[in-house]
C-alpha positions as CSV (number, residue, x, y, z in Angstrom):
1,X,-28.1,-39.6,35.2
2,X,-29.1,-36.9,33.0
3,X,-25.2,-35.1,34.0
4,X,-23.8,-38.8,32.7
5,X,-25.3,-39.1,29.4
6,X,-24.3,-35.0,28.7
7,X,-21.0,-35.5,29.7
8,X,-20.7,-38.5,27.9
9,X,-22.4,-37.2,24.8
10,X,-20.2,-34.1,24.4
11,X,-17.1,-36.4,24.3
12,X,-17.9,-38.9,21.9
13,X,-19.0,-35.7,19.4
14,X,-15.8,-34.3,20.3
15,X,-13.9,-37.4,19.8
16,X,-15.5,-38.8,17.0
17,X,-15.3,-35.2,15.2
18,X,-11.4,-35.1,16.1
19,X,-11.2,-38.7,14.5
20,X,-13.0,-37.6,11.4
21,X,-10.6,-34.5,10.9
22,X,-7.2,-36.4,11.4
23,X,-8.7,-39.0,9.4
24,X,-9.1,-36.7,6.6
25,X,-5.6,-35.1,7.3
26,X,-4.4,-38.9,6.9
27,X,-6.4,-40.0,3.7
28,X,-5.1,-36.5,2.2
29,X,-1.1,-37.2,3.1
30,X,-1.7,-40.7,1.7
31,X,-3.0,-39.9,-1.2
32,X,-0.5,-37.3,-2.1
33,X,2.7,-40.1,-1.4
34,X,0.6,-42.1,-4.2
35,X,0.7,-39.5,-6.9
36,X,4.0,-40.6,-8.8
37,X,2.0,-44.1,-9.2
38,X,-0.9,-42.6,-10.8
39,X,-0.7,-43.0,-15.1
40,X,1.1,-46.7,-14.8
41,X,-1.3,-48.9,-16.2
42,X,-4.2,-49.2,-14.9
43,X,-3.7,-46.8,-11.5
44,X,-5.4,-43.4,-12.0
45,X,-6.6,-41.0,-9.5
46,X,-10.0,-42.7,-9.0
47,X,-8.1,-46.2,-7.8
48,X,-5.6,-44.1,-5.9
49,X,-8.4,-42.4,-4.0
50,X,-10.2,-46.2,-3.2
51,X,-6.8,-47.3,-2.5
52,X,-6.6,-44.6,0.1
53,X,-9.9,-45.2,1.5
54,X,-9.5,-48.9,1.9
55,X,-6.3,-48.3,4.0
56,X,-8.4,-45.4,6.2
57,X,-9.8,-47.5,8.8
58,X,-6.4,-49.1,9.7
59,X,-5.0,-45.0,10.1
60,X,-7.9,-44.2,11.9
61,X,-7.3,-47.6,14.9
62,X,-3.6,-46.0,14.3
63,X,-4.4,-42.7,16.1
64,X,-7.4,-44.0,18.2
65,X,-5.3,-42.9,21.4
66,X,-4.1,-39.7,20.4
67,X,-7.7,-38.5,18.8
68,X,-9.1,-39.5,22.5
69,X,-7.0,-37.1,23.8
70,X,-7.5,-34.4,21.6
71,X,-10.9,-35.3,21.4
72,X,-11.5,-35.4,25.1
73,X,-9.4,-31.9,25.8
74,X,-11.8,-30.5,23.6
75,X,-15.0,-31.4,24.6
76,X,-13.9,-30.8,28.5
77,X,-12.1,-27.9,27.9
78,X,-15.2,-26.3,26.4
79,X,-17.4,-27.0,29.3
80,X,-14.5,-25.8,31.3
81,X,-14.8,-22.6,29.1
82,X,-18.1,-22.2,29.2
83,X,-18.3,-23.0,33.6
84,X,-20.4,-26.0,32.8
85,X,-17.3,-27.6,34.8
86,X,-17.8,-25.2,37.6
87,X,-22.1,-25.1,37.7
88,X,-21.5,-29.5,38.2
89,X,-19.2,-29.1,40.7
90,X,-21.5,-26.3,42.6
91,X,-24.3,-28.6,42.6
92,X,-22.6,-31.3,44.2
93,X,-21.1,-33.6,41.1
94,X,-17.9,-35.0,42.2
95,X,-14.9,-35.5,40.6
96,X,-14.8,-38.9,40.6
97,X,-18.6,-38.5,38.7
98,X,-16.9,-36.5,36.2
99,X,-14.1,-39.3,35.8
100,X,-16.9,-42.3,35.8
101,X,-19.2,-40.2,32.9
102,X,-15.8,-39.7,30.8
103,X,-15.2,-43.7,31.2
104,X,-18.5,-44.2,30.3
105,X,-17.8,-42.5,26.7
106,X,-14.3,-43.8,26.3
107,X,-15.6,-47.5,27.0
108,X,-18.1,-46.8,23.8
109,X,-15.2,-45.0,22.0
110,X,-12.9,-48.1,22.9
111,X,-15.2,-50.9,21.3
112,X,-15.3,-48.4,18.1
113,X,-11.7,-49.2,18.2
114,X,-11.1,-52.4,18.6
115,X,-14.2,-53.4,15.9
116,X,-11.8,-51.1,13.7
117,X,-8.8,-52.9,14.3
118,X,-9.4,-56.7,14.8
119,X,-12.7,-57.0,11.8
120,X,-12.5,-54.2,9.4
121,X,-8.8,-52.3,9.1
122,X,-6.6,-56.0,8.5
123,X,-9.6,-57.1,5.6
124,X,-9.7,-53.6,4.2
125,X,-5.7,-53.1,4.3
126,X,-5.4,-56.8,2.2
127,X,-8.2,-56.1,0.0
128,X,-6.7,-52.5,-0.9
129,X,-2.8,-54.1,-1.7
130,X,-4.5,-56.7,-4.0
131,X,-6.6,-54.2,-6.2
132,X,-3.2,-52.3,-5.9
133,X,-1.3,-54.9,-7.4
134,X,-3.6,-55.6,-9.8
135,X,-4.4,-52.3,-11.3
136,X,-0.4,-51.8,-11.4
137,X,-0.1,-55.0,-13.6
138,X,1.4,-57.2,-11.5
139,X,-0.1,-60.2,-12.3
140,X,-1.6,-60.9,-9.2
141,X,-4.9,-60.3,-9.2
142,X,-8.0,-60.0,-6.5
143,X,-10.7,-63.2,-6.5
144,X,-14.2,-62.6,-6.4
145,X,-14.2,-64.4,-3.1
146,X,-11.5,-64.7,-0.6
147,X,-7.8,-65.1,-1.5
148,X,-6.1,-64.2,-5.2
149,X,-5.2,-65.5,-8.8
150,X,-1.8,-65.6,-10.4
151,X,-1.4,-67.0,-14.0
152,X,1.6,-68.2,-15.6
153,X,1.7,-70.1,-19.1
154,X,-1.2,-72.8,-19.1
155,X,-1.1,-72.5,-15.1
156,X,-3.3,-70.9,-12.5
157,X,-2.5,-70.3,-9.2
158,X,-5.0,-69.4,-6.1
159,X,-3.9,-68.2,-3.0
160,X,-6.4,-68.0,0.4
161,X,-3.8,-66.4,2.5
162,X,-0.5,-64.7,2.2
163,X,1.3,-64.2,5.5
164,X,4.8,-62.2,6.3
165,X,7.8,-64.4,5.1
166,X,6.2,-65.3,2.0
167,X,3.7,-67.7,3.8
168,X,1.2,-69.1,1.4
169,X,-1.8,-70.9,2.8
170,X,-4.4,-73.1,0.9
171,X,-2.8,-72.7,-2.3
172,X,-4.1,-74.4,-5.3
173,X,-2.7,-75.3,-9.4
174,X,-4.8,-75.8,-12.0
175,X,-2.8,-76.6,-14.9
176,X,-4.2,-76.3,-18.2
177,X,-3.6,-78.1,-21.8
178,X,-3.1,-76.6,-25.0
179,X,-6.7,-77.0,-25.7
180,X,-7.2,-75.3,-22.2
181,X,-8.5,-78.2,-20.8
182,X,-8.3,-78.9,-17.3
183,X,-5.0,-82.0,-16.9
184,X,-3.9,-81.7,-13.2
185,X,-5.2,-80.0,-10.0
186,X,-2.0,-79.2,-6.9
187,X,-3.7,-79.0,-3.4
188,X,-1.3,-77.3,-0.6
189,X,-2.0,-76.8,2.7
190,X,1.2,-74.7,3.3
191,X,3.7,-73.2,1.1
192,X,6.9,-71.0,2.0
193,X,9.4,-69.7,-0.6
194,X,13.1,-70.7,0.4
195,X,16.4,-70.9,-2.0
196,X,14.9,-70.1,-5.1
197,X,11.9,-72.4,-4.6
198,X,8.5,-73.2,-2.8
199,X,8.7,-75.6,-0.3
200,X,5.2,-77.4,-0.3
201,X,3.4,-79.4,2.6
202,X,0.6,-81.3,2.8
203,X,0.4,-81.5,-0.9
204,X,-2.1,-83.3,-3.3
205,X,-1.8,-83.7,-6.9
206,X,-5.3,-85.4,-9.5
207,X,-4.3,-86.0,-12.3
208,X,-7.4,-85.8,-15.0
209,X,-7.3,-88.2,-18.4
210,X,-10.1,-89.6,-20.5
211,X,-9.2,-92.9,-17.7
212,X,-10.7,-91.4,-15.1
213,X,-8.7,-89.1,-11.9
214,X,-5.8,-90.6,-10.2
215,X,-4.7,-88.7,-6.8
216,X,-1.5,-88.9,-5.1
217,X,-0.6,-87.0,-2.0
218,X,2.5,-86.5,-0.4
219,X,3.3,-84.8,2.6
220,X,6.1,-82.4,1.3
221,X,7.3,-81.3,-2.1
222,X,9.4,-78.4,-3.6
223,X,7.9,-76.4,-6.6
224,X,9.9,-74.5,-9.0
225,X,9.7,-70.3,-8.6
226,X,6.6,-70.4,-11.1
227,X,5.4,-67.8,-8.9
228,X,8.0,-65.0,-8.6
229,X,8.1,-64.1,-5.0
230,X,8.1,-60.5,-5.5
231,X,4.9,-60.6,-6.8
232,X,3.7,-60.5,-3.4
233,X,5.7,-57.9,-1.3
234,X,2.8,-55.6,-2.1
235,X,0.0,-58.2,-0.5
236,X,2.1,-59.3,2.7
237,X,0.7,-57.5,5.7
238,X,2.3,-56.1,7.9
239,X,2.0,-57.3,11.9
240,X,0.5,-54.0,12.7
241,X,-1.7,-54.5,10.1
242,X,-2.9,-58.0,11.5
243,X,-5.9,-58.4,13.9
244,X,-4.8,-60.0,17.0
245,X,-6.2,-63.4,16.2
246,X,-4.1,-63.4,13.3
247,X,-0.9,-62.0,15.1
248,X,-1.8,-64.8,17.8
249,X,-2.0,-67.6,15.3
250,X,1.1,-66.7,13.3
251,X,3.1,-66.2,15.9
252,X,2.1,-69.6,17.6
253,X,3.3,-71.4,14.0
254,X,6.7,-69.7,14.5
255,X,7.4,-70.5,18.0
256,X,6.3,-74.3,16.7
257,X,9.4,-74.1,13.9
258,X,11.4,-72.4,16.3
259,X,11.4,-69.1,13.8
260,X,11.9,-65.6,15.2
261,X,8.7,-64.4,16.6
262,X,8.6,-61.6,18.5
263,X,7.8,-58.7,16.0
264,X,4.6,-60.4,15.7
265,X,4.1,-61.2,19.4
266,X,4.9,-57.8,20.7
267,X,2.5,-56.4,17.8
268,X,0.1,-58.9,19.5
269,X,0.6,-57.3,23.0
270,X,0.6,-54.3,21.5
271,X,-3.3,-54.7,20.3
272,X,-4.5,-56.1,23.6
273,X,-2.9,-53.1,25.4
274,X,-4.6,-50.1,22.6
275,X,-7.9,-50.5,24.9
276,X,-6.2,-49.3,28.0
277,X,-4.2,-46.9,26.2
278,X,-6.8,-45.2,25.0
279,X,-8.9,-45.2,28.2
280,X,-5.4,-43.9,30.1
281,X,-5.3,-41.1,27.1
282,X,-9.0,-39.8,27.7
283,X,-8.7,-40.3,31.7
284,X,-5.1,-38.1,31.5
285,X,-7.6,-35.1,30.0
286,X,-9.6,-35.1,33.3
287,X,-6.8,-33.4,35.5
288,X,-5.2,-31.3,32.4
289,X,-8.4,-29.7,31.8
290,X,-9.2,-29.1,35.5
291,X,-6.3,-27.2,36.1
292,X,-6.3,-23.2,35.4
293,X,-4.5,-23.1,32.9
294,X,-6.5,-25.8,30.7
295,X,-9.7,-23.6,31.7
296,X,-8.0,-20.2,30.6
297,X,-6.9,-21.5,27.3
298,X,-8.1,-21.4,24.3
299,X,-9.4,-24.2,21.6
300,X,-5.8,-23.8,19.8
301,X,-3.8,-24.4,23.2
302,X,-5.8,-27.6,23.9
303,X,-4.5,-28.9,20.3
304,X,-1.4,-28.1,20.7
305,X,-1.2,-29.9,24.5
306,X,-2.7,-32.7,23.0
307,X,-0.7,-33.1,19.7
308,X,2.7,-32.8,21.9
309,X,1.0,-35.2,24.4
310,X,0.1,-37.9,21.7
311,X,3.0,-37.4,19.6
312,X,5.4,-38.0,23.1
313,X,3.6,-41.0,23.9
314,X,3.7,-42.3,20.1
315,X,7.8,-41.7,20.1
316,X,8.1,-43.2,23.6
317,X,5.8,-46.4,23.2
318,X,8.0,-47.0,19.6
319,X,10.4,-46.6,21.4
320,X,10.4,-49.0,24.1
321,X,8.4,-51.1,21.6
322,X,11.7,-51.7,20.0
323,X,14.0,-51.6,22.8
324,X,12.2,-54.2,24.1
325,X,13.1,-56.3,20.8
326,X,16.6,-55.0,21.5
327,X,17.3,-56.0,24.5
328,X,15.1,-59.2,24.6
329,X,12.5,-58.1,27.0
330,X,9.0,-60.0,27.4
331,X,6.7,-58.5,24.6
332,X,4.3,-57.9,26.8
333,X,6.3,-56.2,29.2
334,X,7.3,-54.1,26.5
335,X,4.0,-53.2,24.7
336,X,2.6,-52.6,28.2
337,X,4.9,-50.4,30.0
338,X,3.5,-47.5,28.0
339,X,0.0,-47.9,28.7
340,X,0.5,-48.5,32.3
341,X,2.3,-45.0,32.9
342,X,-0.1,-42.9,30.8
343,X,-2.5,-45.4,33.4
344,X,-0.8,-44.1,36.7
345,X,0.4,-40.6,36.0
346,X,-3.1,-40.0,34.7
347,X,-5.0,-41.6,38.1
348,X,-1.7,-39.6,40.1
349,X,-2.8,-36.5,38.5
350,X,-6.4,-36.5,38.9
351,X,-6.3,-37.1,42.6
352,X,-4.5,-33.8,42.8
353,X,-7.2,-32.2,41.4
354,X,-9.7,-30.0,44.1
């Protein structure tokens, strides 16, 4: 028990310092690509930097897998180094101990993950391309609450959700009189932009006087571009930005209109399968560390295996990612294959290991 919690202990500090360092690396890239923004308007070096940070958590679910790798060919390979390996197997601790302890940290490691990528990463990503948009001047700005604010004329416009395609959700007009009194309220349920105009549904209009409110609904309506369209390119996540709940729901409205869905169903797949692919990552260190060469080499020789090892696997999951929307192939066959083989080559190699 006391060999579990050790073993599991040194991998999750190794993993979790390996995150921390790429992270950095990551934050550091990013905000050097954001320079030539900083000086327009409002965007200085201080937004640029929260900007940054806002979008960290979504790199850091991003390189989950590869970090468990190099993070787990660390923290082995130095108790390979230092014969701890060698003492546990003297005194009687099996391999497949060694595997179950290593599991054991990579189940924690996993739940890190997905926390990162279904609750914090897609709010932090939306909440940093609103401030964006807002400190650039682009007249879309962040809510106190939930959704955003666009003002045109006498007109404001509230947003709760903006989805890819220009999919508005619970969007609301409050138009305004000269004397910026409150004259008509516009209730949506769903909005889309198409030829030059939003196409409105579930729509209902009150109309305030001195007489009292009168309400009309109607069940579809078009609404001249007030809102230019552009406007919110910069807010639109992407579908690996999306939780999976999201990616599930949106694509389920697609297949319903019979719109083009699998982008956002393979990015779907793709989520359910990071889990496995990180376990497959940290369980493919077991054998590579084991091995004499692993045990002979240095700190720098475990990076580089596990840089070209993650950056492999990254090309050939793409990849097949997009062969699979190539060739029409089941999304889930083709955001699983991937994981699978890291799965078996890794369980192939460590029963080779004596």
């Amino acid at each position: 028990m006391i060999i579990d919690r050790y073993i599991a202990r040194v991998i999750l500090n190794g993993t979790l310092m390996t995150l921390m360092v790429f992270g950095a690396l990551f934050a550091f890239m990013d905000f050097v690509r954001n320079l030539d923004a900083i000086g327009t308007h409002n965007y200085g070096a201080p937004q640029a930097l929260l900007y940054v940070l806002l979008n960290l958590p979504q790199r850091l679910y991003q390189i989950f897998p590869s970090s468990m790798l190099v993070g787990g060919l660390l923290s082995l390979g130095s108790l390979a180094s230092n014969s701890e390996l060698v003492v546990m197997r003297a005194a009687g601790i099996s391999i497949s101990r060694i595997i179950r302890s290593t599991l054991q940290a990579g189940f924690m490691l996993v739940v890190i993950a997905v926390l990162l990528g279904e609750f914090v990463a897609p709010v932090a990503v939306s909440k940093a391309k609103s401030m964006r948009a807002q400190w650039l001047d682009q007249r879309v700005m962040l809510g106190y609450g939930q959704g955003i604010w666009s003002k045109d004329g006498n007109s404001f416009v509230h947003i709760g959700n903006v989805l890819p395609d220009i999919q508005l959700r619970d969007v609301s007009v409050y138009d305004l009189n000269q004397q910026r009194e409150l004259v008509r309220t516009t209730h949506a349920d769903q909005v889309q932009y198409r030829d030059d105009q939003w196409y409105m549904t579930g729509v209902v209009h009150s109309h305030i006087s001195e007489k009292g409110i009168l309400t009309m609904r109607n069940q579809h309506e078009t609404w001249p571009a007030m809102v230019r369209p552009e406007l919110f390119d910069v807010l639109v996540l992407e579908p690996d930005d999306m939780s999976a709940s999201e990616l599930l729901e949106y694509s389920g409205y697609l297949n319903e209109n019979d719109l083009e869905s699998d982008k956002y169903r393979l990015a779907f797949w793709v989520k359910v399968f990071t889990p496995l692919t990180c376990m497959g990552m940290l369980l493919l260190t077991i054998p590579l560390v084991l091995t004499s060469t692993a045990r002979t080499g240095g700190v720098g020789q475990r990076i580089m295996v596990g840089v070209l090892i993650g950056v492999g696997f990254f090309v050939f999951n793409r990849a097949v990612n997009q062969l699979g929307i190539i060739y029409g192939l089941y999304p889930v066959l083709s955001a699983g294959l991937p994981s699978i083989l890291v799965i078996i080559a890794a369980v192939y190699l460590a029963k080779r290991v004596r």
